[in-house]
RONUKOL-154461 format. One line per field, with one value per residue (C-alpha): x negated, y negated, z negated. Coordinates in pm, whole numbers, plus 50000, padded with zeros to 5 digits. Each point is the difference from the previous one (the first is absolute). Example, Ala and Ser with C-alpha at 12.3 -4.5 7.8 and 13.67 -1.06 7.14 Angstrom:
% RONUKOL-154461
c1 <- [48770;49863]
c2 <- [50450;49656]
c3 <- [49220;50066]
% end
This chain:
% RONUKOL-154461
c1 <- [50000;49877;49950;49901;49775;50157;50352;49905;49849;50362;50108;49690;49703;49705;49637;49864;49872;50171;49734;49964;50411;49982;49784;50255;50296;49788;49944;50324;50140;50041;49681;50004;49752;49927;50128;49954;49939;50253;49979;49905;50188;49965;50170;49974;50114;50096;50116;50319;50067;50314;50128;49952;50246;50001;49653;50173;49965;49785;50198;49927;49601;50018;50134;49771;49722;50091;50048;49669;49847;50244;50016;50420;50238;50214;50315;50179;50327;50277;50245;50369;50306;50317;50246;50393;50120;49999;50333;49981;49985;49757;50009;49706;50131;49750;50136;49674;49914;49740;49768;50061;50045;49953;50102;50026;50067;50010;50150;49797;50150;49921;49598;49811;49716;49757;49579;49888;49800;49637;49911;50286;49866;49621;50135;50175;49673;49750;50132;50042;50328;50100;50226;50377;50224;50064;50268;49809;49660;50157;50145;49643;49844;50231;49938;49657;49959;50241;49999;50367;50168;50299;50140;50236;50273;50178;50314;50239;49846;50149;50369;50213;49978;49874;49641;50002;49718;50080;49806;50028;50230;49955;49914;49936;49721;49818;49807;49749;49792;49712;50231;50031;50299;49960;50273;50087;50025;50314;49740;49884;50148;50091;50119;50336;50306;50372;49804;49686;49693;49772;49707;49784;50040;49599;49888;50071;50314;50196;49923;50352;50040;49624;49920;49931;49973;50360;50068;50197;50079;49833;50094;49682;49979;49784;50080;49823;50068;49859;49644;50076;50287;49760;49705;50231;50130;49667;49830;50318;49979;49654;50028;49801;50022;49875;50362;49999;49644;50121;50307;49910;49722;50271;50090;50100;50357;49970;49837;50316;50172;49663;49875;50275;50031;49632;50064;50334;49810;49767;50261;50150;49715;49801;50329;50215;50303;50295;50070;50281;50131;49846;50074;49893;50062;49847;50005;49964;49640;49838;49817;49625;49786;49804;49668;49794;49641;49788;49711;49765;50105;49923;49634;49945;50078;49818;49689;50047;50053;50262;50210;50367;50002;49725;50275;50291;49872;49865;50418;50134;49767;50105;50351;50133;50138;49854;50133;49850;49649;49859;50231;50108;50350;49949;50229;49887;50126;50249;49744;49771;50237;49707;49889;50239;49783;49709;49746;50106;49940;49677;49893;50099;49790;49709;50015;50072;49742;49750;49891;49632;50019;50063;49708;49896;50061;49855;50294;50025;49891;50248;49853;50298;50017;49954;50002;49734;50224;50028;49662;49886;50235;49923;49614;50046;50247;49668;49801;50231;49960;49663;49938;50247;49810;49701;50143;50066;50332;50152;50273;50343;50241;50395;50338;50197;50283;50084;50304;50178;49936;49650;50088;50203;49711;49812;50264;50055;50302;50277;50007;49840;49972;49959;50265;49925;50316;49933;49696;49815;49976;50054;49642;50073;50298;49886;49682;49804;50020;49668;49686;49959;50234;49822;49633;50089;50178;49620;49843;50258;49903;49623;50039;50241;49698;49738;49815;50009;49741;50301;49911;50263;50079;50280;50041;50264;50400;50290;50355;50326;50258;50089;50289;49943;49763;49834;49627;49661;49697;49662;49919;49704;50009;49773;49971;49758;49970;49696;49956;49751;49763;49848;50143;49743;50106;50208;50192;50031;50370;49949;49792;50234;50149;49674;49900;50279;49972;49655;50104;50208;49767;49737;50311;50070;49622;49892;50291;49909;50355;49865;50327;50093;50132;50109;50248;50179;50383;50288;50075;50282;49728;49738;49906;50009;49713;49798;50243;49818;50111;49760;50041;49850;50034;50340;50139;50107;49809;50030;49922;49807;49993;50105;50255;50279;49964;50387;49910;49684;50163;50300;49716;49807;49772;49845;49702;49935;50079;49902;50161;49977;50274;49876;50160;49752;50091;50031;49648;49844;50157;49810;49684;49694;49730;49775;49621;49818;49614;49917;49633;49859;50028;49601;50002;50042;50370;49985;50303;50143;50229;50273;50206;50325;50348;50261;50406;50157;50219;49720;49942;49628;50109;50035;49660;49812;50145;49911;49635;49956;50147;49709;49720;50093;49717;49756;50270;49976;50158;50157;50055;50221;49811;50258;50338;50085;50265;50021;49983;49693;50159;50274;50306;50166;49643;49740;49628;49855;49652;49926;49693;49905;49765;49838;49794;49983;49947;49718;49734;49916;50239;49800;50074;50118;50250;50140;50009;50239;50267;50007;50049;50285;50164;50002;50100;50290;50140;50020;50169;50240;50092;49930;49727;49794;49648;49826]
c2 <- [50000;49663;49702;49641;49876;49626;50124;50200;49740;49840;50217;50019;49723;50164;49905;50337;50092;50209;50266;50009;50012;50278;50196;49946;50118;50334;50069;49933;50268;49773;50095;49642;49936;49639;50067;49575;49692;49706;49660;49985;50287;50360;50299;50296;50391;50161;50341;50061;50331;50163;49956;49652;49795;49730;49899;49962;49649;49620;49996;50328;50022;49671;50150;50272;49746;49790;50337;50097;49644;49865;49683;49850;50110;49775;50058;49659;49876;50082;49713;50086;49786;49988;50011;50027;50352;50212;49973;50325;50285;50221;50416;50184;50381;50244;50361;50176;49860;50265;49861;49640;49917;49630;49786;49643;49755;49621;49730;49727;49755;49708;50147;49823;50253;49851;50154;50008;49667;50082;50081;50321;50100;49989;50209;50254;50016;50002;50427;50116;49858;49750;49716;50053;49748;49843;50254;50343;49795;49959;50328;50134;49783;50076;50377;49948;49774;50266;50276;50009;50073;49777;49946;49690;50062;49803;49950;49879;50348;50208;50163;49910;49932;50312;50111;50416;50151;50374;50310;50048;50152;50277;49883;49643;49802;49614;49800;49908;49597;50180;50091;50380;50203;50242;50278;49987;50328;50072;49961;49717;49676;49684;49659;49949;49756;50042;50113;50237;49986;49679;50139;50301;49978;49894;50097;49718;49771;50033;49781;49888;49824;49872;49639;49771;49656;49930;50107;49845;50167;50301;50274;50082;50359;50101;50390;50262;50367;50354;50034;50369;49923;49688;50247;50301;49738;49801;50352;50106;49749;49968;49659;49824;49634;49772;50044;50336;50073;49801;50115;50403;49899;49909;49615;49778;50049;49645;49829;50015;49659;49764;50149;49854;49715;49915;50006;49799;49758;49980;50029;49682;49821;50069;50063;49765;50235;49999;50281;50160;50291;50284;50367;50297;50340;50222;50317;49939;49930;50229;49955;49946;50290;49993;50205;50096;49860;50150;49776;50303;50229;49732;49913;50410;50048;49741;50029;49636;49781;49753;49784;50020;49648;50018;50303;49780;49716;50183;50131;49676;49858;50309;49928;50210;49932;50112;50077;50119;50072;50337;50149;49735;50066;49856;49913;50020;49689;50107;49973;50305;50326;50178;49921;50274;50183;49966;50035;49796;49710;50118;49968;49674;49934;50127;49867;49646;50018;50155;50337;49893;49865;50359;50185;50337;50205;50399;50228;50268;50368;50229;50306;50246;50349;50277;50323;50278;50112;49675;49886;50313;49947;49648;50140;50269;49711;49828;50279;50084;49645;50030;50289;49937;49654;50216;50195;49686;49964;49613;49940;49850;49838;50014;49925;50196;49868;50048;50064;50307;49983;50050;50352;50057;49949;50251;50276;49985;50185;49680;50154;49946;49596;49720;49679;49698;49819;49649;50052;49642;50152;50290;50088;50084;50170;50318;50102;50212;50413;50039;49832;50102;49738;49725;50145;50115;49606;49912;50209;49874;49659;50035;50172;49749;49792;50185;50162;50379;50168;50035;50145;49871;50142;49876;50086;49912;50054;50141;49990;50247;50123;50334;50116;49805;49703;49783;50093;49901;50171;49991;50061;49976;50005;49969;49940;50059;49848;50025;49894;50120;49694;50198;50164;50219;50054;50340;50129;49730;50037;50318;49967;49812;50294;50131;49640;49931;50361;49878;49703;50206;50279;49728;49850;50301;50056;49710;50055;50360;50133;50398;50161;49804;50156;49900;50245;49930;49850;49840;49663;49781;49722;50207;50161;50387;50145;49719;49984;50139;50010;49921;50184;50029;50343;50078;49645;49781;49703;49844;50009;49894;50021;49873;49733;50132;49757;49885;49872;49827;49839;49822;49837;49912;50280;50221;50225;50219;49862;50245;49915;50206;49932;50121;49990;49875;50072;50361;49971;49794;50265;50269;49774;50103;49768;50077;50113;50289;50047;50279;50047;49976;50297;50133;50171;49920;50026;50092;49997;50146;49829;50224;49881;50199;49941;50136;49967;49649;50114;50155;49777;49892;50067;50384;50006;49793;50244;50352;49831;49960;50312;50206;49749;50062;49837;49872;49724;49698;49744;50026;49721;49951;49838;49941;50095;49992;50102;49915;50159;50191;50194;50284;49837;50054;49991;49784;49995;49963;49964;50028;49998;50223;49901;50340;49945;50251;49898;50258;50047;49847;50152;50179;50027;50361;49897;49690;50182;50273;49788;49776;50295;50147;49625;50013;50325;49973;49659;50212;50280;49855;49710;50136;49714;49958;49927;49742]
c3 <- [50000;50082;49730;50074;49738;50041;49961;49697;49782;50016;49756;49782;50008;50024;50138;49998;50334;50263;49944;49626;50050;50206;49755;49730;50206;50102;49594;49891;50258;50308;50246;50139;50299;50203;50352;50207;49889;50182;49986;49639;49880;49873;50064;49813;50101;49740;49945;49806;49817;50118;49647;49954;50237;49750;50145;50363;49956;49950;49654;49937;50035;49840;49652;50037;50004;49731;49810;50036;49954;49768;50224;49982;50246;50132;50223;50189;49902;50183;50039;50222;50046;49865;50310;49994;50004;50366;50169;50166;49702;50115;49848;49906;50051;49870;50135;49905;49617;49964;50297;49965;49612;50060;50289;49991;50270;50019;50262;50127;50237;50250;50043;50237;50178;50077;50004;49674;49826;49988;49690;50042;50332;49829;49762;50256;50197;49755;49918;50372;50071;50287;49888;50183;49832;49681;49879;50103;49868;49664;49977;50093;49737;49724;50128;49910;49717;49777;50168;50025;50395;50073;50381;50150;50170;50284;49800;50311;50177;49710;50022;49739;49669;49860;49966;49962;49864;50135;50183;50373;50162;50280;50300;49920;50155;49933;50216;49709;50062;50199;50245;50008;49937;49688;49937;49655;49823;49716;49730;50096;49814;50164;49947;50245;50058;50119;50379;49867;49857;50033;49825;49934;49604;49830;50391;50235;50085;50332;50298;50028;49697;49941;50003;50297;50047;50018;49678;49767;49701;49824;49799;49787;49876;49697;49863;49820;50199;49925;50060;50158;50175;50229;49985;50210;50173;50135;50063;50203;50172;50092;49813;49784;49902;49710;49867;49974;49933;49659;49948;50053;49689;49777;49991;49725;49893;49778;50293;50158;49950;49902;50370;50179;49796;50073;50387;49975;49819;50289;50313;49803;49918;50403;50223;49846;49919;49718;49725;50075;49811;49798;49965;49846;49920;49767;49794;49629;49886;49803;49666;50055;49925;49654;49957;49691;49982;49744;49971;49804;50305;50263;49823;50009;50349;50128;49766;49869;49731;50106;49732;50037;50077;50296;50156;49926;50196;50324;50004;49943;50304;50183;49997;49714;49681;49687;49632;49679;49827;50001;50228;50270;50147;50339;50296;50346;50242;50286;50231;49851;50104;49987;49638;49791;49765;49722;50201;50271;49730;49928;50357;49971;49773;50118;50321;49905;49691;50270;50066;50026;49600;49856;49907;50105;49769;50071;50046;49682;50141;49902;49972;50098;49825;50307;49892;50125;50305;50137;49984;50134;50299;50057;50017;50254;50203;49992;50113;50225;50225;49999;50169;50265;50042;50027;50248;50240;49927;49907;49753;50055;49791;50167;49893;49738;50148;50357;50303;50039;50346;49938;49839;50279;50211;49768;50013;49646;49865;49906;49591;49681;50124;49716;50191;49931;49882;50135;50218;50129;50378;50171;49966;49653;49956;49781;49779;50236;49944;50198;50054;50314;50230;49812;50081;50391;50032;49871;50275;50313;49855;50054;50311;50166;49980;50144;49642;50124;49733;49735;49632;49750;49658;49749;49608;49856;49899;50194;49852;49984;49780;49944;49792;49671;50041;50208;50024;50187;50076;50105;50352;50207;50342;50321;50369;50267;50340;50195;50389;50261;50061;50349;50285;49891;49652;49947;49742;49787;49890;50023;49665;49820;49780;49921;49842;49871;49793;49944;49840;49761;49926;49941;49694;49923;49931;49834;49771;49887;50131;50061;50097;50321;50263;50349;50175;50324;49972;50151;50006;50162;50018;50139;50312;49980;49991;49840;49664;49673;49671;49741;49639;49718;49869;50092;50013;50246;50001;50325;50378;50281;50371;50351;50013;50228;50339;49953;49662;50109;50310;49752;49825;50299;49983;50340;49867;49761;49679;49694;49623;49717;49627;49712;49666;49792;49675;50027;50229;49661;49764;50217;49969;49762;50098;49793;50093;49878;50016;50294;50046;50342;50243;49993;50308;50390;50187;50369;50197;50335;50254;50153;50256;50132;50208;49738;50056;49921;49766;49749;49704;49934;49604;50110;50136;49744;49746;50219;50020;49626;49987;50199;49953;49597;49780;50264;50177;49825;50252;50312;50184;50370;50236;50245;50208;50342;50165;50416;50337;49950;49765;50052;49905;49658;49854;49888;49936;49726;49854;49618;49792;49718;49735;49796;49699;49718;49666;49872;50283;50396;50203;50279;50397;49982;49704;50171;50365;49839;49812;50330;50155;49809;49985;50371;50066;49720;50188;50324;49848;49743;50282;50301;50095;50268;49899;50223]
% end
């Protein structure tokens, strides 16, 4: 919002520079910046909290200034003549109370419109605005001097003598005064006469009945409507005005009357009119709000040592009015909607008094009591990133809450879902079941933008209800992208189970879990084929694999994309990371490479476990060196090539011993599998 340092020091004389100004504004909560210099004059942009419409204004920056400086604010007297009542009795009729609780209207006759006198236009110009004519210019600069809206009406334009406050009716229309057409919706409220509406209520006025240079008299509207009701209304419409940007904010209800009082004083005193009549309608006034202060509590909070009296005069210059010793019973002005509780006051307070004169004070370490389990968890959580960070993978952080659609896109069963009542967006509409939509959105994302060599990992809490209670769990999960860079380069997706099994064999590792196991599954995720299950024991703790290519394609995906869900709490209950002393092995290993076509459907577990089987003491490792599966190989097979290490723990193995359990290893593959050795 713009403020002209000239027009400001009207309402409170001060010589304080623009800049030093600005500085004040920015600590009391008003980040105030110097945006031109013209002809002598300041103007200031200064960003207004949502909350505080109050501040929507020259008269309202200026209290806030002599607030924080204690320097007098002053407001100008408002002088308006006494006229014989209006012949014609006008009607306020209010059919919707709820939206407009205040409407007040006043006649002003015989105006002469003319441009505006100088120091107006100046005025006008010196915020953005180009000078019109007197009556818009003065409705414009009571607009921003308090902050309050008002429009002028062409009174001989206006059917009848009624002015309806009501909500549209189907199908209605208004040619609004920038000359475009807007539909009106039925929940949209307008200001009509005897022939339809002539204004977009808080929006804009109606072209038809807006004032020219032929007119004569003026009906001058000043009202309070529902800050929701102009807010659907403007972002219907696509429409947002200076009116309604207030109005949506919550305006004044008390700066109702003195608003239009202060512009008929001015349309009298600079376009020469007569006071006709005045009318209002209103709903009963409510008793001001009155809040409980409790000067120990305040001093506590804030860390300072402030007297009652020192807090009772930073209200009072704020606006609000202030009772008792100890415990102040205070009263915020009309103009503070947003000032309803304790510790609203105490913000006050602070602000004004300055958050820069309250010491630092170190913040007390609580030390929380965590029992044995959950330290012991939070360790092997620990443990647990760092080896995946050691493994190349990066860590992501997602939403717990996110779209339906999104599961959709996951083919995850619609049950077990936590809603969100009143989610913010669609984006958000239940707590997720899975971590794995959140960390495959995280891969499309990188990809869409060219960042193929994809290693992601995520540890932390998915959400679901079962029969009794709402519960959340620990889950880690992973995914694995990885790219050729060459035309050259083979195989590289081809890889991506393997890694991504060495990734968890390398966790499962480093936290001591002995009894993994990795068997082949199903999965309605995963491709067939490349789906394992990964237990511990005889529990299900997860799986990994292929993304099916439907899946992959809803989120953007072509490739092999590999991503593994682990339950990590049952995975850390399985952990014993722990390290025991082993001495070093004292004698040589040798090892043997065997390489063999075997059918497709064989599972390497089956013939790691037939080779420790024959080899008996003297394997110690065995290791597969690669896969390939292609057109130099009989179909429904693949190659394979695997190393075995031999070492034995009491003596040098020699040739003859090494050449006979390689032997029987190769001859027991060929047998047992029917392989070809190659």
């Amino acid at each position: 919002m713009k403020i002209s340092y000239e027009w400001l020091r009207e309402y409170i004389n001060t010589k304080v520079s623009p800049g030093t100004l600005a500085g004040w504004l920015t600590m009391a909560g008003h980040e105030a910046s110097l945006i031109k210099q013209n002809k002598g004059d300041v103007v200031f942009d200064i960003e207004v909290t949502p909350n505080r419409p109050d501040c929507l204004s020259h008269i309202g920056i200026a209290r806030e200034i002599s607030a924080a400086t204690g320097k007098p604010f002053r407001l100008g007297h408002i002088k308006l003549l006494k006229t014989p009542r209006e012949k014609k009795g006008f009607k306020i009729v209010r059919d919707d109370k709820a939206m407009c609780p205040f409407y007040a209207m006043r006649i002003l006759r015989n105006v002469k419109v003319a441009p505006s006198p100088k120091w107006l236009a100046k005025k006008i110009s010196s915020i953005g605005l180009s000078p019109i004519n007197n009556i818009v210019d003065i409705a414009n600069f009571v607009l921003f001097e308090t902050g309050h809206p008002l429009h002028a009406f062409d009174l001989d334009k206006l059917s009848g003598n009624e002015i309806i406050i009501r909500k549209a009716r189907a199908g209605e229309s208004i040619i609004t005064i920038d000359d475009v057409e807007r539909r009106l919706k039925p929940h949209m409220l307008v200001i009509a006469d005897q022939s339809g509406p002539v204004a977009i209520a808080g929006v804009m006025g109606g072209r038809d009945s807006a004032i020219t240079s032929q007119t004569k008299n003026i009906l001058l509207e000043s009202a309070y409507f529902d800050p929701i009701s102009i807010r659907r209304t403007s972002h219907a419409l696509g429409l947002s005005t200076d009116s309604s940007y207030r109005f949506e904010r919550g305006a004044d209800l008390e700066s109702v009357v003195p608003s239009s009082n202060r512009a008929a004083s001015l349309i009298c005193d600079i376009a020469k009119a007569g006071i006709g009549g005045f009318l209002e309608s209103r709903d009963k006034a409510q008793s001001p709000a009155r809040i409980i202060l409790r000067v120990p509590y305040l001093n506590k909070i804030l860390g300072t040592s402030l007297k009652r009296a020192e807090i009772r005069q930073i209200l009072v210059r704020l606006g609000y009015r202030v009772k008792g010793s100890s415990v102040l019973e205070v009263i915020p002005p009309s103009y503070r909607g947003d000032t309803a509780r304790e510790v609203d006051l105490i913000e006050e307070v602070a602000r004004i008094y300055g958050y820069d004169r309250i010491n630092s004070i170190p913040a007390s370490i609580i030390a929380t009591c965590q029992d044995d389990n959950t330290k012991d968890f939070i360790a092997k959580r620990n443990m647990a990133k760092e080896a995946l960070v050691s493994s190349g993978f990066n860590e992501v952080v997602s939403y717990s809450l996110i779209s339906k659609d999104l599961l959709k896109d996951a083919l995850w069963a619609d049950e077990g879902f936590i809603e969100i009542k009143n989610p913010l967006s669609k984006e958000q509409e239940i707590m997720r079941p899975s971590l794995l939509p959140g960390i495959i959105k995280a891969a499309a994302y990188n990809m869409s933008r060219q960042v193929y060599d994809i290693k992601l990992f995520e540890l932390s809490n998915i959400y679901f209800k079962d029969a009794r209670e709402y519960r959340e769990e620990p889950y880690l999960a992973l995914a694995l992208y990885s790219k050729a860079k060459t035309l050259n380069q083979k195989g590289v997706s081809g890889q991506g189970l393997l890694r991504l099994k060495g990734a968890i064999l390398n966790l499962a590792e480093t936290l001591g879990v002995k009894n993994l196991k990795l068997e082949k599954a199903t999965s309605n995720m995963l491709d067939e084929g490349r789906s394992i299950a990964v237990l511990s024991g005889s529990g299900m703790l997860g799986s990994m694999g292929r993304l099916k290519d439907n899946i992959a394609a809803a989120f953007g995906i072509t490739g092999s994309l590999f991503v593994a869900e682990i339950n990590f709490r049952q995975l850390a209950l399985s952990a014993h990371p722990e390290r025991y002393y082993k001495s070093l092995p004292r004698f040589p290993y040798a090892y043997r490479d065997i390489s063999f076509a075997i059918g497709a459907l064989v599972e390497y577990k089956e013939i790691e476990a037939l080779i420790k089987r024959i080899g008996s003491r003297l394997v110690e490792e065995i290791e597969l060196l690669s896969e390939y599966r292609g057109e130099q190989i009989e179909k429904g097979k693949r190659s394979l090539a695997i190393r075995v290490i031999f070492r034995s723990k009491d003596k040098t193995l020699t040739e003859e011993e090494i050449s006979s359990a390689d032997a029987a290893i190769r001859s027991g593959i060929e047998k047992t599998f029917n392989a070809v050795l190659r």
